[in-house]
C-alpha positions as CSV (number, residue, x, y, z in Angstrom):
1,X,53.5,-40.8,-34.4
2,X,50.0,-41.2,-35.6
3,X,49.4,-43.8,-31.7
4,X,50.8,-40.4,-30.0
5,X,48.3,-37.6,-32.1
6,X,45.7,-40.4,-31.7
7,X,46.8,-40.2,-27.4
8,X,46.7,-37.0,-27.4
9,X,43.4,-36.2,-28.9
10,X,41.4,-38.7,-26.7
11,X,43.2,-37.2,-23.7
12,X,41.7,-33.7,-25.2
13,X,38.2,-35.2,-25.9
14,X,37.9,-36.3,-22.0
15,X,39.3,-33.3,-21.1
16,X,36.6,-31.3,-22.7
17,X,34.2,-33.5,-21.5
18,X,35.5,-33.7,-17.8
19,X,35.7,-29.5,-18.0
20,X,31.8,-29.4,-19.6
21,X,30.7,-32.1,-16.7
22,X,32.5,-29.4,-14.2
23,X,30.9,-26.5,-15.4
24,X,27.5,-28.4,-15.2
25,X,27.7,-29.0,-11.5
26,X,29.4,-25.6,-10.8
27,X,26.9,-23.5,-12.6
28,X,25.6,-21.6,-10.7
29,X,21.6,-21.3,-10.3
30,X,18.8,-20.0,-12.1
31,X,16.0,-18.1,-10.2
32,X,12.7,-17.1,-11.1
33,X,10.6,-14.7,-8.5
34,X,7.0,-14.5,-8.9
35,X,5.9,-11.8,-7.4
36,X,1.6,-11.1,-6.8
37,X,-0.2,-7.7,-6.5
38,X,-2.3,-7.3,-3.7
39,X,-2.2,-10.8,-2.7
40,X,-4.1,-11.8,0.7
41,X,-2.2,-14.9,2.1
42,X,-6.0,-16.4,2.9
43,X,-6.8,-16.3,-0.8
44,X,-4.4,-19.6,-1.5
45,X,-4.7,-23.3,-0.5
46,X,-2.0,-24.3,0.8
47,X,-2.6,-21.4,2.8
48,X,-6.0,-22.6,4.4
49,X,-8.6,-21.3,1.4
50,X,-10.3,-24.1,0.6
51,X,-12.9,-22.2,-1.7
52,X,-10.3,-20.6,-4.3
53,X,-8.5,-23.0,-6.8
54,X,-5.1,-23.2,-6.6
55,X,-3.3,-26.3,-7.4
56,X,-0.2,-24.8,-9.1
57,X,0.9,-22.6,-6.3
58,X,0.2,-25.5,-4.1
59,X,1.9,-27.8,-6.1
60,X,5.3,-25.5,-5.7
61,X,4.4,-25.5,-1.5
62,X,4.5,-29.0,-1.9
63,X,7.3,-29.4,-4.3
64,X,9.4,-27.1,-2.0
65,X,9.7,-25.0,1.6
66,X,6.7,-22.5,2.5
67,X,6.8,-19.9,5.0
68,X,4.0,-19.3,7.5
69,X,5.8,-15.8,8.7
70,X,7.1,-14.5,5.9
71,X,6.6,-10.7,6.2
72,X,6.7,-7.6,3.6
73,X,8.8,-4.4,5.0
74,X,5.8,-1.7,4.0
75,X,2.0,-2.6,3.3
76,X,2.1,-0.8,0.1
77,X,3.7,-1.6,-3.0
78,X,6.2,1.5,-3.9
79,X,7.9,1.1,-0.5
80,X,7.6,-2.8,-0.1
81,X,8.9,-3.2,-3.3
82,X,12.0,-0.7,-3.4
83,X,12.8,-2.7,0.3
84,X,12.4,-6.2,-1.4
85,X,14.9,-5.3,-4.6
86,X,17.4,-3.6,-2.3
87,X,17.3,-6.2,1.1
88,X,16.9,-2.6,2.8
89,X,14.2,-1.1,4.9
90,X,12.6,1.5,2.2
91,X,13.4,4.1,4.4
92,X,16.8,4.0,3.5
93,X,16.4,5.0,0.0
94,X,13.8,7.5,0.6
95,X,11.2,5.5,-0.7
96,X,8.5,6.7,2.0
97,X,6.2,9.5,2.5
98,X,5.5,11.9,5.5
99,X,2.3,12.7,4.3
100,X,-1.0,11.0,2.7
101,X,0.5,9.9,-0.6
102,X,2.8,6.9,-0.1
103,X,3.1,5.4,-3.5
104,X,4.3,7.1,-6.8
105,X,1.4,8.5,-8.9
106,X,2.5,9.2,-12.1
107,X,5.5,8.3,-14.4
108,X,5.9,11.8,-15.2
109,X,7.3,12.7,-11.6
110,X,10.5,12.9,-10.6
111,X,10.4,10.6,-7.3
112,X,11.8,7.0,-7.7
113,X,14.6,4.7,-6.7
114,X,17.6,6.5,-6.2
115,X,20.0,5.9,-8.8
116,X,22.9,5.1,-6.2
117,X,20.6,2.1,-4.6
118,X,21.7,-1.1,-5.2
119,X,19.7,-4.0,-6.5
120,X,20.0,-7.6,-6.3
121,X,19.8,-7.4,-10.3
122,X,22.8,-5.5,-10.7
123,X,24.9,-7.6,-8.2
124,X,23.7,-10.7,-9.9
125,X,24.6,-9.2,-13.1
126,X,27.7,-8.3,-11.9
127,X,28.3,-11.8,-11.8
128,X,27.5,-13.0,-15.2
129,X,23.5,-13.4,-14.8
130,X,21.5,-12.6,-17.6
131,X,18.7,-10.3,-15.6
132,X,15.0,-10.0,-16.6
133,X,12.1,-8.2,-15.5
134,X,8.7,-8.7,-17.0
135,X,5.5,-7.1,-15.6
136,X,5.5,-4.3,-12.6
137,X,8.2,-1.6,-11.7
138,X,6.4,1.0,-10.2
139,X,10.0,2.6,-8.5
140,X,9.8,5.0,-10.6
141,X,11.5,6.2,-14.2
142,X,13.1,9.3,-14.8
143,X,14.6,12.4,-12.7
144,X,14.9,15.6,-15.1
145,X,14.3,15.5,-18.3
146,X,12.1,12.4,-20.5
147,X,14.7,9.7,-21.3
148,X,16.8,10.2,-18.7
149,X,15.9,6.8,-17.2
150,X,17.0,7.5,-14.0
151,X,14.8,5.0,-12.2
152,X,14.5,2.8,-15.0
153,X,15.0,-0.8,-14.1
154,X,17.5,-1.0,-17.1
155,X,19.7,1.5,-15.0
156,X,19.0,-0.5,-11.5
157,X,20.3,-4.4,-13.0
158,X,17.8,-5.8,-15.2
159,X,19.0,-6.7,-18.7
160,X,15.9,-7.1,-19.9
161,X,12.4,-5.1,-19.5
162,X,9.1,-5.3,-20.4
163,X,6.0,-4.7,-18.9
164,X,4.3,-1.4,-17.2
165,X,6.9,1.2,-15.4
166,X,3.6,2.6,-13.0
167,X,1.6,-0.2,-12.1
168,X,-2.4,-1.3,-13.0
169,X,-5.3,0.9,-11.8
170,X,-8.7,1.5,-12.4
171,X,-8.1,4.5,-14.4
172,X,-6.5,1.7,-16.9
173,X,-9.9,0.7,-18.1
174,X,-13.5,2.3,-18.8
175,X,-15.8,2.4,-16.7
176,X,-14.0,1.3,-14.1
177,X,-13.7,4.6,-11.9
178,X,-10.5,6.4,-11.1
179,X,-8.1,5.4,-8.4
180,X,-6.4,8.9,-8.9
181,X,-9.2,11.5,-10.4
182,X,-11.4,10.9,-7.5
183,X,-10.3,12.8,-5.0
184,X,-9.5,15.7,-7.0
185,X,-12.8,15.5,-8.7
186,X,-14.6,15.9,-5.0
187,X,-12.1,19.0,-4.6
188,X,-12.9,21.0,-7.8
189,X,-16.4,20.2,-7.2
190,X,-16.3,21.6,-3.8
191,X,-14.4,24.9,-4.6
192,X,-16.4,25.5,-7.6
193,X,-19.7,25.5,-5.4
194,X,-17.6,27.4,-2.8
195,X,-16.6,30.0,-5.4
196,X,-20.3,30.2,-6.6
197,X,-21.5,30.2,-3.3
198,X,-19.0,33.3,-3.2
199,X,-20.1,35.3,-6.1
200,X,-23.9,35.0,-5.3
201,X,-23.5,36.4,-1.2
202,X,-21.5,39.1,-2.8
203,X,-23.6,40.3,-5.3
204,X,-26.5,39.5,-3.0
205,X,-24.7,41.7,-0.4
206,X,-24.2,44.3,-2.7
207,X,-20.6,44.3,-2.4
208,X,-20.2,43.4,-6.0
209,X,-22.0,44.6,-9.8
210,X,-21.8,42.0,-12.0
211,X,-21.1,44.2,-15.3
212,X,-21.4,42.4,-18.4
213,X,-17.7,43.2,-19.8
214,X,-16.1,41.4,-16.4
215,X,-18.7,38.1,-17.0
216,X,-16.7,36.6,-20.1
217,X,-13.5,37.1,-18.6
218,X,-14.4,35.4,-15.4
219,X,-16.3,32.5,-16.8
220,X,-12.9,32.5,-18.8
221,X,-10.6,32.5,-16.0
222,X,-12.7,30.1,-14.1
223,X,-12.4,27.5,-17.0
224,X,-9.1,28.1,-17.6
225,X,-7.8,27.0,-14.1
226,X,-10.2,24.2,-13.9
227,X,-8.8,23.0,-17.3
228,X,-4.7,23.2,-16.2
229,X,-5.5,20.7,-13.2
230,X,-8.2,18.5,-14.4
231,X,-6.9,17.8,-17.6
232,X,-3.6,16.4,-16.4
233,X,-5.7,14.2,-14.2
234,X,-8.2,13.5,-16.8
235,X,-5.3,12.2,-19.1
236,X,-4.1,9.7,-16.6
237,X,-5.1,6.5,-18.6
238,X,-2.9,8.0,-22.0
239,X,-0.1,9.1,-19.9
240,X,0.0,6.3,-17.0
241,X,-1.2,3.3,-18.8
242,X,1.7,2.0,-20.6
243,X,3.7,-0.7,-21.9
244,X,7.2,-0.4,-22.3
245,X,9.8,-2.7,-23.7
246,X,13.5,-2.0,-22.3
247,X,12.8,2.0,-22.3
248,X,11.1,1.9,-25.3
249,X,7.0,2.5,-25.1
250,X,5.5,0.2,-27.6
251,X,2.0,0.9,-25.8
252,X,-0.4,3.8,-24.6
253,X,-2.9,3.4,-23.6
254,X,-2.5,-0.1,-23.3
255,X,-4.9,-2.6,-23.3
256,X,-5.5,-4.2,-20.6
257,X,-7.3,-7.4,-21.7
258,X,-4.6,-9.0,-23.5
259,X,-2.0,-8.5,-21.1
260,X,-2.0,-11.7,-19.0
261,X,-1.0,-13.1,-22.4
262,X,2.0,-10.8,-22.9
263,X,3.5,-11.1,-19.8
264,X,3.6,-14.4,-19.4
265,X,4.7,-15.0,-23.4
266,X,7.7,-12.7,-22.3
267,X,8.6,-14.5,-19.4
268,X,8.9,-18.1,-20.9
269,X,10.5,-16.6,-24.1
270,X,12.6,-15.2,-21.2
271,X,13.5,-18.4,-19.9
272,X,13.9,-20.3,-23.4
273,X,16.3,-17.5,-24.7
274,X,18.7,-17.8,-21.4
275,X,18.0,-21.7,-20.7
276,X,22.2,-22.6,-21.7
277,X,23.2,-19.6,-18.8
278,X,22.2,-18.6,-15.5
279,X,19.7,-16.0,-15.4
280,X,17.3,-14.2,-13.2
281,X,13.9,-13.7,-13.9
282,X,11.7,-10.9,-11.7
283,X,8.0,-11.9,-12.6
284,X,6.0,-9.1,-11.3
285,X,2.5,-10.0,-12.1
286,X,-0.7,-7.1,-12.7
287,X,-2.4,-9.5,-11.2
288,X,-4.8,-9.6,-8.5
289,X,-4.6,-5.7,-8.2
290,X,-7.7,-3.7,-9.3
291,X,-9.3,-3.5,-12.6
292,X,-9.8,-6.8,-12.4
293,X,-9.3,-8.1,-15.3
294,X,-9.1,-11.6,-17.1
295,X,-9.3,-13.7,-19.9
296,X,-13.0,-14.7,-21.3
297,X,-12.7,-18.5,-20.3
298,X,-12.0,-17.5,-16.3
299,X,-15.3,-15.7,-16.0
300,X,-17.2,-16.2,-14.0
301,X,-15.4,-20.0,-13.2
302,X,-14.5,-19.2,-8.9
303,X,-17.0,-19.0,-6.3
304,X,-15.3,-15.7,-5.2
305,X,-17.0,-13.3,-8.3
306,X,-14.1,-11.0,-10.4
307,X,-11.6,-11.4,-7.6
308,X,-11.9,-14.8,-7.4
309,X,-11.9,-15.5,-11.4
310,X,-8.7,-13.1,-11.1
311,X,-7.0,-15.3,-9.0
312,X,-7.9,-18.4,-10.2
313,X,-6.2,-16.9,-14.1
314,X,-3.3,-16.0,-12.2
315,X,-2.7,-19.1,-10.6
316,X,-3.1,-21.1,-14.0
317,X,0.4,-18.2,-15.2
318,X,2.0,-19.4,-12.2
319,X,1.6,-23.1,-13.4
320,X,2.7,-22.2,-17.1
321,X,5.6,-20.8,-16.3
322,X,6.9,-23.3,-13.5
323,X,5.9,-26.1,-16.8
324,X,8.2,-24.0,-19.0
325,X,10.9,-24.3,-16.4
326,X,10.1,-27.7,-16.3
327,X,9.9,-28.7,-19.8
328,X,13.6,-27.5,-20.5
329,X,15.0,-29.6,-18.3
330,X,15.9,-26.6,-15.6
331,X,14.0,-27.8,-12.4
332,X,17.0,-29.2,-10.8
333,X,19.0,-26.1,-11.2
334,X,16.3,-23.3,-10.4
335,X,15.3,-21.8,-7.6
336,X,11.8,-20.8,-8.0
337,X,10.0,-18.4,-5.3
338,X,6.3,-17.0,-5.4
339,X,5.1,-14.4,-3.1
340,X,3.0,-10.9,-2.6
341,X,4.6,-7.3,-2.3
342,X,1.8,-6.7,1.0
343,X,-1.6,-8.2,2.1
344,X,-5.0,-8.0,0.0
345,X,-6.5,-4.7,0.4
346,X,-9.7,-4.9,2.4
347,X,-11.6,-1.4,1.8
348,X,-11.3,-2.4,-2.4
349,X,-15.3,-3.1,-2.5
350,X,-18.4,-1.6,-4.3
351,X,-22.1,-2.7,-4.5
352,X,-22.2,-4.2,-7.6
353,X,-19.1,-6.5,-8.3
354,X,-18.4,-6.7,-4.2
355,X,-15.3,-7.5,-2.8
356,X,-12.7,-6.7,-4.8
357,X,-9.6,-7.4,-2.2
358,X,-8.2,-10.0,-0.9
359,X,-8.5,-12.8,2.0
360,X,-5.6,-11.7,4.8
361,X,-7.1,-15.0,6.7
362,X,-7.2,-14.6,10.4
363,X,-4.8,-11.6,10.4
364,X,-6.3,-8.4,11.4
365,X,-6.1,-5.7,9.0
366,X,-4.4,-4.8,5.2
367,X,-2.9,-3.0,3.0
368,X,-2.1,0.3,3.7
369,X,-2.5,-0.5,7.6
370,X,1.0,0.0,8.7
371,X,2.0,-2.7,11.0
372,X,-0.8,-4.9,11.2
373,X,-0.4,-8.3,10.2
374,X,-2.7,-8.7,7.3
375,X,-1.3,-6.0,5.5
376,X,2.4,-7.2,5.9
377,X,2.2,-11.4,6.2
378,X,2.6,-12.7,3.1
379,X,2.9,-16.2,1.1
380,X,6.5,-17.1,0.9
381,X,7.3,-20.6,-1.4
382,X,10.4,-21.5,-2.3
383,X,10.8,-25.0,-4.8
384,X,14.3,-26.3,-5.4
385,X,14.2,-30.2,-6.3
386,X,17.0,-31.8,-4.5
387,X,18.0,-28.8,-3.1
388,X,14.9,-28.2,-0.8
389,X,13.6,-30.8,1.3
390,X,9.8,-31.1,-0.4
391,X,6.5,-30.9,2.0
392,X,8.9,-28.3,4.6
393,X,7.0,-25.8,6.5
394,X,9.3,-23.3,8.4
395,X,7.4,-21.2,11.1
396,X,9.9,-18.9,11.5
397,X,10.1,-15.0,10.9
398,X,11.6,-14.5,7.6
399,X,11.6,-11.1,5.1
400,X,10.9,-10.2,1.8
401,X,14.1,-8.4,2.4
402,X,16.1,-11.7,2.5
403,X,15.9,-12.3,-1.1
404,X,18.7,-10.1,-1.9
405,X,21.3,-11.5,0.9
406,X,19.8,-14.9,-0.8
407,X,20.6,-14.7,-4.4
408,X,23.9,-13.0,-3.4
409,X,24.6,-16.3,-1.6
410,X,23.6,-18.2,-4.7
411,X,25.5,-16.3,-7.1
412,X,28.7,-16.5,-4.7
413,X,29.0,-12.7,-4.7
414,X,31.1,-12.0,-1.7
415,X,32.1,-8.7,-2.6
416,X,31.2,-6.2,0.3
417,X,27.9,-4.8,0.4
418,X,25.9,-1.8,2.1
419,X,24.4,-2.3,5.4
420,X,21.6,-4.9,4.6
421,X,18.4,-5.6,6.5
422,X,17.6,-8.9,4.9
423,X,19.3,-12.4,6.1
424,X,20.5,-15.2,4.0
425,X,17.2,-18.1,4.0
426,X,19.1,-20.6,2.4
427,X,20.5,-22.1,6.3
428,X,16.9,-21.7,7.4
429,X,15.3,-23.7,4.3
430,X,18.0,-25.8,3.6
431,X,17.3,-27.0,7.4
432,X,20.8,-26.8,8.7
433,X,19.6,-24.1,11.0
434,X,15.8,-24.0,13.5
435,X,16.2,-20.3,13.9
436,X,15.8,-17.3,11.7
437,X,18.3,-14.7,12.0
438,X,15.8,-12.2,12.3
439,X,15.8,-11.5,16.1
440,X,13.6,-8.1,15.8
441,X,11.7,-6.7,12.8
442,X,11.0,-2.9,11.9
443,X,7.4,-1.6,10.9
444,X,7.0,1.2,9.1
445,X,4.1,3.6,7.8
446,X,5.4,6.0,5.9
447,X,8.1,7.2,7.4
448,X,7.3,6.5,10.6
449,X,8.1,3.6,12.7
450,X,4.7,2.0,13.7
451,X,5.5,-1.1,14.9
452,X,8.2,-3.3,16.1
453,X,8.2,-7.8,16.4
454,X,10.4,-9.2,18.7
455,X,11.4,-13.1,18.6
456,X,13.5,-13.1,21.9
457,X,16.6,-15.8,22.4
458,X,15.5,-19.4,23.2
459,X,11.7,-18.8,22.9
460,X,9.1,-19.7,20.8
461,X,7.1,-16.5,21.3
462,X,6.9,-13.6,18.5
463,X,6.1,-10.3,20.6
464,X,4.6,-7.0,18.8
465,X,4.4,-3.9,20.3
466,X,2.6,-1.1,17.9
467,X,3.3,3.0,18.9
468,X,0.6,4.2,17.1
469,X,-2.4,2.1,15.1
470,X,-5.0,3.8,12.3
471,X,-8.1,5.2,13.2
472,X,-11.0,2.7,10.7
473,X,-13.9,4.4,9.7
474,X,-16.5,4.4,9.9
475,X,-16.7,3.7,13.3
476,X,-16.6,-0.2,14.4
477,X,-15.5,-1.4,10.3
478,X,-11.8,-3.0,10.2
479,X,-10.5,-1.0,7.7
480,X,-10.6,2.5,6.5
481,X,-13.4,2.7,4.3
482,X,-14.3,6.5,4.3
483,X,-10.6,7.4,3.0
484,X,-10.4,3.9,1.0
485,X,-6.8,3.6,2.5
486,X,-5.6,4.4,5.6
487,X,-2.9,7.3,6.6
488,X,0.0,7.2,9.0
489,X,-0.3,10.8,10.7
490,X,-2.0,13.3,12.6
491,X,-5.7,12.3,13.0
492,X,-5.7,9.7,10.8
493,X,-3.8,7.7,13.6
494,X,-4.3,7.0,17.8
495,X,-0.5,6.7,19.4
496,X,-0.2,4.6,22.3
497,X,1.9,4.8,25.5
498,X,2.5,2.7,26.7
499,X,2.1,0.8,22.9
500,X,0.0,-2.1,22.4
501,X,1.6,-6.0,23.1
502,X,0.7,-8.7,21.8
503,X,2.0,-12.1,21.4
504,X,1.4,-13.7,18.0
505,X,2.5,-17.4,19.1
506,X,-1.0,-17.2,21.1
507,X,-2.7,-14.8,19.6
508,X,-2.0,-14.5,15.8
509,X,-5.4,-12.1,15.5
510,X,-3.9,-9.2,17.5
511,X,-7.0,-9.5,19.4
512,X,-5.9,-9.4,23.0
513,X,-3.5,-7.0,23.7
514,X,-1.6,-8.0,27.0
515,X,-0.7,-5.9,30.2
516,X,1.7,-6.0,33.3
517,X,-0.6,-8.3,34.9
518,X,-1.1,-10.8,32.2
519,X,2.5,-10.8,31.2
520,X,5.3,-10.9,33.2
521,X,7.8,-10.0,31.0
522,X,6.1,-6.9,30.2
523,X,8.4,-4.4,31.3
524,X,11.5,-6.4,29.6
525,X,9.7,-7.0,26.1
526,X,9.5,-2.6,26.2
527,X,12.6,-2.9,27.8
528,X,14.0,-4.7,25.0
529,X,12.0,-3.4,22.2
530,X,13.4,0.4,23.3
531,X,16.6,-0.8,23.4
532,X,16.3,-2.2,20.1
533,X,14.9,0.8,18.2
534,X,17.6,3.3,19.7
535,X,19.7,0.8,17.7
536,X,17.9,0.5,14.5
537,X,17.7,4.4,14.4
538,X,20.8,4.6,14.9
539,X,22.0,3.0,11.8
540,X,19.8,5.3,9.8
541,X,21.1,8.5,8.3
542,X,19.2,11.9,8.8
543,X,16.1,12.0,6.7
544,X,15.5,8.7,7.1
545,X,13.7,8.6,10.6
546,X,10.6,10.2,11.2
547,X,12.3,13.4,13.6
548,X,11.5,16.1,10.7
549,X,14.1,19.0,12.8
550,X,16.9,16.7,11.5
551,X,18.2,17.5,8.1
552,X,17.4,15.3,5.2
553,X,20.6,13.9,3.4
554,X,18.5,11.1,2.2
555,X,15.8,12.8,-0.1
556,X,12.4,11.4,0.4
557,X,10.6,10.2,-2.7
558,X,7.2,10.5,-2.0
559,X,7.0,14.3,-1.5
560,X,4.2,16.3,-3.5
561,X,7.5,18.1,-5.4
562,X,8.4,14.6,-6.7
563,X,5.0,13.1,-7.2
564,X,3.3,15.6,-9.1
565,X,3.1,15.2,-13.0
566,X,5.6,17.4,-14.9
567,X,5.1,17.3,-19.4
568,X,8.9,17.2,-19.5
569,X,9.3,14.0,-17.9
570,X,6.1,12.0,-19.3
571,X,6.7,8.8,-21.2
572,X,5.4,9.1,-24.4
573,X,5.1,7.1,-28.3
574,X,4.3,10.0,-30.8
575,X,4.1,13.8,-30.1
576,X,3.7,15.1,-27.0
577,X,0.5,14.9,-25.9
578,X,-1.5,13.4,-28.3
579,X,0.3,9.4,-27.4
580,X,-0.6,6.8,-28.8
581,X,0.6,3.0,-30.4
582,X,0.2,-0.1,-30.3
583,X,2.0,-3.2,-29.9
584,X,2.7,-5.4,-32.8
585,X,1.2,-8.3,-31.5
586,X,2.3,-10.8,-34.5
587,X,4.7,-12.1,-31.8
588,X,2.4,-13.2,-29.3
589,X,0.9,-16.8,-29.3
590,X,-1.9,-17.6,-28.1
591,X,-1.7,-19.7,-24.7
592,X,-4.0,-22.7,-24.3
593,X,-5.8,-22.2,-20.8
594,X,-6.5,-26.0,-19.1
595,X,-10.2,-25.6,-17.7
């Protein structure tokens, strides 16, 4: 009796053993995306800068697979990022503007990522991932009312949240100017001289007595409506600048110094907390976007001034975190990726600190420059250990939108989906397949189409044709310095017909765009192109193409109704308006930086 009980529990201990060994094969990945701000894909090594230090993010291109065409869907964050989380052209979800403003400029407006969108975060969690995002959201955060969460990333898949809902700006830190007050600023200024301009040829005119007992209440009334748009304006660092934790604000105005610190604590406590189940992790670094920003013991180290001291500090967080993976023994079962939501953004620049953008390397333009290649080619690196063949270089056409098809790969979700834009990369990287799936790509501005890339059938050539292309200012500069971004409509753009070609296997710079007589494939590549937007447009619903007679049943986001800042919806620790806290910071340790 006691041989059989003694039988039976060794055949249980093996069993238990044989079902733990099982589980550890089967489980099924971790994944961590890293994700830059405002990243030019000249600033990095392995990318060709040899005067910007960079080891750890070449250490991962060397470790794993990088992408030499690895392109964002919009040049701007807002709509680059809603396309990457949801493996869908922004202009799906009505995350795209018809006019001037194509990002969200305050958390208290109502635009964001539709609540009916679909993230890869909420299909991975769907399938048992514990989901984290630490750093930038900047989709948006609530609809009606404050608390509503709407856009929340809590409410779009992610578990876990802490960071900054808006983004970081100049208007984050003194002295540092105002990414959002300026223009307004130029405009009060200019209607208060018009209006005293007014008064004076009036009175001068004799059209008008300036009586004493109508003087107060003018100077009153004047004050008054200065005071209900400027303050709201003037508040932006209180009311934009914030930390939140889940949906929660443990910070405002938040302080901007330590941060680097605190978001990269989170993320490895991230990481450490979930290391015995899969989880995803969404690093969205502050960094390199404007104020630039570091910790004392990068000053002043690069050769490239504040940008290049930036960098160099985010690159060492990019290390740290891959040695957390690392450490815990996860390397072999994570799939790490780093990238950049668009291309550095060229016209960020003043005369005492100097360039404050990034390097887009040979690729003409930036961000905010609709279909041109520096504002849209991005670093894509992928590490996998004995997954992904190390030292792999794919030339390729790939998309920021293929994460999602990607990770639903990975997490074997094959329930049906919406229509998707993005392709599965693990074929491509894996290197059972030469070819990406992506025979043509969209470029948008706005909301309007700009440019379309064509990788025809059994060729090596990548054709772009661009409709329209932004007028740079002043006159002869590569960029749009005079506006400090540039627009997609009306003057701000020249439209060409027949559009520009060019052919980025040969010319990579945009420089030479070709003609009937120096391509003889001209007619087919419009031929082709036309054939393939009629498709593309097709698949869109109304409101989401750029024919405003057609009735919108997708709501655009980015409309001045949506942007502007309502009290209701504001974000706020304390009472309403005077917020302010602080984070306990007893929790955060203190990182020791490698010089």
């Amino acid at each position: 009796m006691r041989f059989a009980l003694l039988v039976h529990l060794l055949w249980l201990h093996f069993a238990a053993e044989s079902f733990i060994r099982g589980e550890e094969v089967h489980r099924k990945p971790n994944i961590v995306l890293m994700m830059v701000d405002d990243l030019g894909i000249g600033d990095i090594g392995c990318y060709g800068n040899d005067s910007i230090r960079t080891p750890n993010i070449d250490r991962l291109a060397s470790e794993g697979v990088k992408l030499t065409q690895h392109i964002a869907a919009a040049p701007l964050c807002t709509p680059s990022r809603a396309a990457f989380v949801t493996g869908r052209y922004a202009v799906r979800s009505g995350m795209t503007s018809v006019g001037r403003v194509q990002v969200l400029l305050f958390l208290g407006g109502s635009g964001g990522l539709p609540p009916d969108e679909t993230t890869f975060a909420k299909r991975l969690q769907q399938q048992g991932y514990t989901t984290g995002l630490v750093g930038k959201w900047h989709l948006g955060v609530s609809c009606e009312r404050r608390g509503d969460h709407c856009h929340h990333p809590n409410q779009h898949g992610f578990s876990y949240f802490y960071g900054l809902p808006f983004t970081l700006f100049n208007d984050c830190v003194s002295g540092e100017g105002s990414d959002v007050l300026a223009d307004l600023q130029e405009k009060l200024q200019n209607l208060a001289m018009l209006f005293g301009l007014t008064l004076v040829c009036v009175h001068v005119c004799g059209l008008f007595e300036a009586r004493p007992w109508l003087v107060v209440p003018l100077l009153f009334l004047t004050i008054l409506a200065t005071a209900v748009w400027y303050v709201p304006f003037k508040l932006v660092p209180t009311w934009n600048c914030i930390i939140m934790r889940n949906q929660e604000v443990i910070e405002q105005p938040m302080t901007v110094e330590t941060l680097p610190q605190r978001l990269l604590g989170e993320a490895q406590n991230f990481i450490r907390r979930n290391a015995d189940r899969p989880f995803l992790l969404f690093f969205s670094l502050a960094h390199v976007h404007v104020p630039l920003f570091k910790n004392p013991a990068f000053a002043g180290k690069s050769r490239h001034g504040r940008y290049g001291d930036n960098l160099e500090e985010m690159d060492w967080m990019i290390g740290q975190l891959t040695e957390t993976v690392d450490s815990l023994g996860l390397a072999s079962n994570t799939l790490i990726y780093f990238t950049s939501d668009h291309g550095g953004h060229l016209e960020d620049s003043d005369s005492t600190t100097g360039q404050k953008g990034g390097w887009n390397s040979l690729y003409k333009g930036g961000k905010a420059m609709g279909g041109w290649e520096g504002g849209i080619r991005v670093p894509g690196i992928f590490r996998w250990p004995g997954r992904l063949a190390a030292g792999r270089v794919v030339d390729e056409p790939t998309s920021l939108m293929d994460l999602y098809p990607t990770l639903k790969y990975l997490a074997e979700d094959t329930l049906p989906d919406r229509l998707l834009d993005g392709h599965n990369l693990m074929p491509l990287l894996e290197g059972k397949v030469g070819r990406s799936d992506h025979e043509f790509m969209f470029h948008y501005c706005g909301i309007y189409l700009n440019a379309v890339r064509w990788h025809p059938p059994g060729s090596d050539s990548i054709f772009k044709i661009h409709f329209f292309t932004p007028n740079f200012s002043p006159p002869g500069a590569v960029g749009c310095y005079d506006t400090h971004v540039c627009m997609c409509h009306g003057e701000h753009v020249t439209h060409h017909n027949p559009p520009l070609l060019y052919d980025l296997s040969r010319d990579p710079s945009e420089s030479r765009p070709l003609s009937p007589e120096t391509e003889p494939r001209y007619a087919e590549i419009l031929e082709q192109t036309a054939t393939a937007v009629a498709r593309h447009e097709s698949t869109l619903t109304s409101g989401q193409t750029s024919d405003e007679a057609r009735p919108h049943a997708v709501q655009v986001q980015m409309t001045w109704e949506k942007i502007l800042w309502r009290p209701w919806l504001q974000p706020c620790c304390g009472t309403f308006p005077f917020c302010r806290c602080k984070e306990n910071m007893t929790h955060v340790v203190d990182q020791k930086i490698q010089e």
